[in-house]
N, C-alpha and C positions, 0 to 999 in steps of 0.2 A: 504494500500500500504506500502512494508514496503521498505526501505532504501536498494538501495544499497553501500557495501563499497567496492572500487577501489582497488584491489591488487595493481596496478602498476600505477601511474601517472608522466607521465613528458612532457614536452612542446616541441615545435619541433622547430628546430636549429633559425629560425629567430621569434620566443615568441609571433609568431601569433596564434598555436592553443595550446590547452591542449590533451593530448592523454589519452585513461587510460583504464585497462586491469579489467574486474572482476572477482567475482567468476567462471562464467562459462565459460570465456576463450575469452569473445567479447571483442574487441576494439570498443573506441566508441573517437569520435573525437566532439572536444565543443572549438569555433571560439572565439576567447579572446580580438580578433586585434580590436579597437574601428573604424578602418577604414573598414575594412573588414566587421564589424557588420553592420554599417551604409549602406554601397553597398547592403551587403544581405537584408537587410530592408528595400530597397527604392525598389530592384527590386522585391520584393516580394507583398510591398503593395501601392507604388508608394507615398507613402507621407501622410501626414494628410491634409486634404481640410482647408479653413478658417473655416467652420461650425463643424468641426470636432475638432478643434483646441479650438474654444472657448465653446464648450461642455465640454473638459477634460483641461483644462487648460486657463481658462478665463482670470485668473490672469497677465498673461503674453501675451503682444503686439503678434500678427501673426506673422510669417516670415515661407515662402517656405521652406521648410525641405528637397524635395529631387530634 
């Protein structure tokens, strides 16, 4: 797979997304807003369960994520 490099990259007026233009002329939009990330992530996979939680992260006490 090889890299792409972003002709054009800039962020949109309130610094929640990244824009950016390639070689072949696609806009591709990538979400930067740590609130907006978290929304997209909870409605996407509803949260980490307790079992899931101390599978990938034992280390640290549970708490309800979404």
């Amino acid at each position: 797979m090889s890299a792409i490099s972003p002709q054009l990259t800039t962020f949109t007026r309130d610094d929640s997304t990244l824009v950016t233009l390639d070689d072949d002329g696609v806009f591709r939009t990538h979400m930067v807003s740590p609130t907006q990330l978290v929304h997209e992530l909870c409605a996407m996979s509803g949260g980490l369960t307790e079992r899931e939680w101390k599978t990938h992260i034992p280390d640290v006490p549970y708490h309800k994520t979404c």
